[in-house]
PLY file of the C-alpha trace (Angstrom):
ply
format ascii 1.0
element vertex 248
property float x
property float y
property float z
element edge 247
property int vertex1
property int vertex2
end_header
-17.70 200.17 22.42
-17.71 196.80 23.45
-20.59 197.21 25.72
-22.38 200.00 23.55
-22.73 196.85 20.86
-23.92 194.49 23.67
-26.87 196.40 24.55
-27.43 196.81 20.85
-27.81 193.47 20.14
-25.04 193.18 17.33
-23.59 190.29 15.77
-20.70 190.79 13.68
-16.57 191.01 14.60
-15.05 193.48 17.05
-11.57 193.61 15.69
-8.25 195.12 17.61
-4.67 194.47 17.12
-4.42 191.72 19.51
-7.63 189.37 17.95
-11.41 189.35 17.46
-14.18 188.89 19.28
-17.12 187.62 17.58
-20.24 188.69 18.51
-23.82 186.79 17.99
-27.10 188.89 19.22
-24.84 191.20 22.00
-22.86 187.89 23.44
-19.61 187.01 22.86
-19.69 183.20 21.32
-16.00 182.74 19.36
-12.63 184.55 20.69
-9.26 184.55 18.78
-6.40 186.02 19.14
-2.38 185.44 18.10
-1.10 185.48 21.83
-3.53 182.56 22.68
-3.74 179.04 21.06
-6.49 178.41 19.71
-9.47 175.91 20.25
-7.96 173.04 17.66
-4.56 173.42 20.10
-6.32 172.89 23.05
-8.61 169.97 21.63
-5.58 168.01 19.91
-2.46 169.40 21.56
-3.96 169.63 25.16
-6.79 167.10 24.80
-7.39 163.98 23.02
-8.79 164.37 19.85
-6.38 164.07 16.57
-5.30 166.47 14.39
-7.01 164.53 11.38
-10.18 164.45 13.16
-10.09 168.07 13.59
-9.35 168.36 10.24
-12.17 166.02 8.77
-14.79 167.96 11.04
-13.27 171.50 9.42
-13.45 170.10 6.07
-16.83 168.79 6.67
-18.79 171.05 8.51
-16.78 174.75 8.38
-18.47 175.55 5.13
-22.06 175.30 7.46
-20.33 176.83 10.34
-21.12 173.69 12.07
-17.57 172.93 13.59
-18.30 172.08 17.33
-21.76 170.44 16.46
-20.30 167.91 13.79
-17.73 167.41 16.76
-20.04 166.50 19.35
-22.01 164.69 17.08
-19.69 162.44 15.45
-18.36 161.46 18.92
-15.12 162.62 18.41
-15.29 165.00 21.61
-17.55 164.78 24.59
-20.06 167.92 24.71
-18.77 168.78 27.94
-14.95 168.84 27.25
-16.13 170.98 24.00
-17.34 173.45 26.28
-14.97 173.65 28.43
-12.31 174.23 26.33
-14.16 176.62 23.97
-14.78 178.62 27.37
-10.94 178.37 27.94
-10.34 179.59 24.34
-12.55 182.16 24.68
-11.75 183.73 27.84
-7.83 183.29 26.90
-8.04 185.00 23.53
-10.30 188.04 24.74
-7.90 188.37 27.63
-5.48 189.65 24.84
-8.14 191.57 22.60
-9.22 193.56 25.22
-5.82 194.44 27.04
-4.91 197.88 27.25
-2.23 197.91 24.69
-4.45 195.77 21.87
-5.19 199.46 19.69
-7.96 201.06 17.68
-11.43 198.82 17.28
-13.08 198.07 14.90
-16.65 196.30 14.14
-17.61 195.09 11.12
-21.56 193.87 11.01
-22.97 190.53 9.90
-19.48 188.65 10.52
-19.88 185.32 11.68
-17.34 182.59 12.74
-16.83 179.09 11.12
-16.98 176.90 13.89
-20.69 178.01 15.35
-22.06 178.99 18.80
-21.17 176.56 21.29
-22.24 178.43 24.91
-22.66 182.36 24.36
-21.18 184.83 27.01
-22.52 188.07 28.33
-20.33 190.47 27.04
-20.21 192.06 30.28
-19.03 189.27 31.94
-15.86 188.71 29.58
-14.93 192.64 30.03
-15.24 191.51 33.84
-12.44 188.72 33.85
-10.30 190.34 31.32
-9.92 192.64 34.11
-9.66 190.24 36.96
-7.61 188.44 34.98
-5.15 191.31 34.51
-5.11 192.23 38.58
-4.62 188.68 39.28
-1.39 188.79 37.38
-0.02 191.95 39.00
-0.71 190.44 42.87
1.13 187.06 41.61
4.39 189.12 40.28
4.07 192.88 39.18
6.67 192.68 36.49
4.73 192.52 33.47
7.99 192.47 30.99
8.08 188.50 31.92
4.86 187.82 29.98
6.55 188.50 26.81
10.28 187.73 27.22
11.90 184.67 26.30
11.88 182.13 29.55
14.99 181.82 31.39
14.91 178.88 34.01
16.95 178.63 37.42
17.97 175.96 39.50
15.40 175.60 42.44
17.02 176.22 45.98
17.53 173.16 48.34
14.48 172.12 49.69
12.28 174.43 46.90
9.23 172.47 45.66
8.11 172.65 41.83
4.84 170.99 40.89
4.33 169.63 37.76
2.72 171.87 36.14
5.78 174.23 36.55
8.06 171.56 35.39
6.47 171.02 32.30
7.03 174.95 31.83
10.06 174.86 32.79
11.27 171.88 30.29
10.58 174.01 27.69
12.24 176.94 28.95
15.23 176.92 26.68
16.16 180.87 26.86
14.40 180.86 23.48
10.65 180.66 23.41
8.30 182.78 25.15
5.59 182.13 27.49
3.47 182.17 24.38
5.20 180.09 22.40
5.82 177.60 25.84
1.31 177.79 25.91
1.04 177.03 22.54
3.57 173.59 22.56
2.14 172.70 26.00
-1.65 172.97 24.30
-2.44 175.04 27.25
-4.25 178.90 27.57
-2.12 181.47 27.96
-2.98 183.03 30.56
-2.55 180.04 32.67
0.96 179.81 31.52
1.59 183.23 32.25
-0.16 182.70 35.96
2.89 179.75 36.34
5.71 181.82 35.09
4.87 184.74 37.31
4.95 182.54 40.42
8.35 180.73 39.45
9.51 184.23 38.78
8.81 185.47 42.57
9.91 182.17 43.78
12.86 182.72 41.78
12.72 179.42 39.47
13.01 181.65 36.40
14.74 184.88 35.52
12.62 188.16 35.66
14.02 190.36 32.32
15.82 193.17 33.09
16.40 197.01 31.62
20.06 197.03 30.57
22.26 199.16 32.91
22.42 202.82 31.33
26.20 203.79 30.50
27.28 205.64 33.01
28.18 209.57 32.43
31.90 209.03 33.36
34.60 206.45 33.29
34.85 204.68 36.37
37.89 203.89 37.87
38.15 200.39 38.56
37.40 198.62 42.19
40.22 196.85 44.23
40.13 193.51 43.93
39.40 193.14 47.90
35.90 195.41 47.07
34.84 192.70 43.86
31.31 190.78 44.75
29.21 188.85 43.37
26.17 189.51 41.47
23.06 190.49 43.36
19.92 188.08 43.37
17.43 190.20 41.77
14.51 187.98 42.21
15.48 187.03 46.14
15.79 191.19 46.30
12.27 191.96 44.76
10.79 189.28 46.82
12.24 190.74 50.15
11.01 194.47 48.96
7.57 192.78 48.27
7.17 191.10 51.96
8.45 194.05 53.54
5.93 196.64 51.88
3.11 193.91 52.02
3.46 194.31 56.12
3.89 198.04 56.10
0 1
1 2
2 3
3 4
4 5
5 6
6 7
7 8
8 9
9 10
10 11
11 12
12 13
13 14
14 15
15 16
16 17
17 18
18 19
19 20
20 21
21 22
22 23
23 24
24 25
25 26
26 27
27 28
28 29
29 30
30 31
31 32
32 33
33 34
34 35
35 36
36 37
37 38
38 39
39 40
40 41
41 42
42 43
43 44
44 45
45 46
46 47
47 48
48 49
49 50
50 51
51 52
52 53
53 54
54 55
55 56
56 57
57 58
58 59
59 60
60 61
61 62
62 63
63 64
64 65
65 66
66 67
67 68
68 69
69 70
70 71
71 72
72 73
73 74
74 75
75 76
76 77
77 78
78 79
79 80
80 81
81 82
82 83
83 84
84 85
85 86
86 87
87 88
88 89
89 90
90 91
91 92
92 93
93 94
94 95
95 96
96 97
97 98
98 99
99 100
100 101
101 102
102 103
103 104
104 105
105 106
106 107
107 108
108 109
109 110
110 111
111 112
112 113
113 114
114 115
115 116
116 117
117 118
118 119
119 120
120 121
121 122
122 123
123 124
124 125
125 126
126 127
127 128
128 129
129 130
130 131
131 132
132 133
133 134
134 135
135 136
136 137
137 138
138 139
139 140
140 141
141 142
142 143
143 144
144 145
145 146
146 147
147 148
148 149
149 150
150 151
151 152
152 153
153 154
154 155
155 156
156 157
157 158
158 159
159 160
160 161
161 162
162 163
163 164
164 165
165 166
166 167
167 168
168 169
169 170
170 171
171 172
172 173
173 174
174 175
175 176
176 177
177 178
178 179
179 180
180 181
181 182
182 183
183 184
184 185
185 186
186 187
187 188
188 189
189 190
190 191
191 192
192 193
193 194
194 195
195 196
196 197
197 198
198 199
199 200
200 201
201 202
202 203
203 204
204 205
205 206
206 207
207 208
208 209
209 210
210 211
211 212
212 213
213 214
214 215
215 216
216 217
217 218
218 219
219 220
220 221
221 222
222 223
223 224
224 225
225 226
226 227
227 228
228 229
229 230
230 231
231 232
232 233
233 234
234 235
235 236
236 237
237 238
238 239
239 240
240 241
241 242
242 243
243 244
244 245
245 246
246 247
């Protein structure tokens, strides 16, 4: 549908369960979505412009749909780091939209979004990295549950490096927030905080979530004490199956 409305010109909003891409003349030129933070996180969280100045240029200019240009021109953020991070918005939130679990779609004609065009995008090519983006994931850690669980940190083996990007994930890794919820208060995308958890999760730094244990059929009788072990690593485990079958 998606590319049916690209080579049809449209403009309006292409609406799924996970966000909305809005569309201006076939290109994509505004992505949101719940599972990413948006562009005013990544300016004032992430970046350097305040929250009030955010706030005066929305009051000002949303009305005109004239966000980013009363930005630019008010000098409150450099034209380049506007487009940079309205890329990174963009490509975040449609990451979500167009996943396979994101539901029915939906376009509704005409829609436009508040904050104007900034640097429109092929349609095509944000279908493209949605999907690169999705294989990239799978080759870092094929466990997919992680992306959504609450983060669960572990102690890094002697001699086990962690750069600073993953210790500023792993500071808020409390047990309680998600990876989400870890982007959102770090004022970074998504899908580059899901990129960081995977690799701490096959480097073991963070606990992979696991299915409960199904209750077995029949009582078991109970195991000498000379037979009790410890609990198996389940991350070292996976990480051994995944070197082995990489070299079959």
């Amino acid at each position: 549908m998606l590319m049916r409305l690209a080579d049809e010109r449209a403009t309006g909003a292409f609406l799924r369960d996970q966000g909305v891409l809005y569309l201006a003349e076939g290109h994509v030129v505004h992505a949101e979505s719940p599972s990413a933070p948006g562009l005013d996180v990544l300016l004032t969280v992430g970046g350097t412009l305040p929250a009030q100045g955010w706030q005066d240029a929305l009051t000002r200019a949303g009305a005109r749909h004239e966000v980013g240009r009363d930005l630019v021109g008010s000098g409150r953020v450099a034209a380049g780091e506007l487009e940079l991070c309205h890329l990174g918005a963009l490509f975040d939130a449609a990451f979500f939209v167009l996943g396979p679990a994101s539901g029915p779609t939906h376009f509704r004609y005409g829609v436009t979004h508040w904050f104007g065009q900034v640097r429109p995008v092929p349609a095509a090519a944000v279908e493209r990295e949605a999907r690169r983006r999705r294989a990239l994931l799978d080759s870092v850690w094929p466990c997919p549950d992680v992306d959504t669980a609450p983060v669960v940190p572990r102690p890094p083996a002697p001699g086990q490096t962690v750069t600073g990007r993953q210790h500023a994930v792993l500071r808020l890794a409390d047990g309680i927030r998600t990876p989400t919820a870890i982007a959102w208060a770090l004022g970074r995308p998504t899908f580059h905080t899901l990129v960081e958890i995977r690799r701490m999760a096959a480097a073991g730094l963070v606990e992979t979530p696991q299915a409960p244990d199904p209750a077995p059929a029949l009582p078991l009788s109970p195991l000498p004490a000379s037979l009790d072990c410890a609990e198996p690593d389940i991350a070292l485990l996976r990480r051994l199956r995944d070197a082995l079958e990489a070299h079959l």
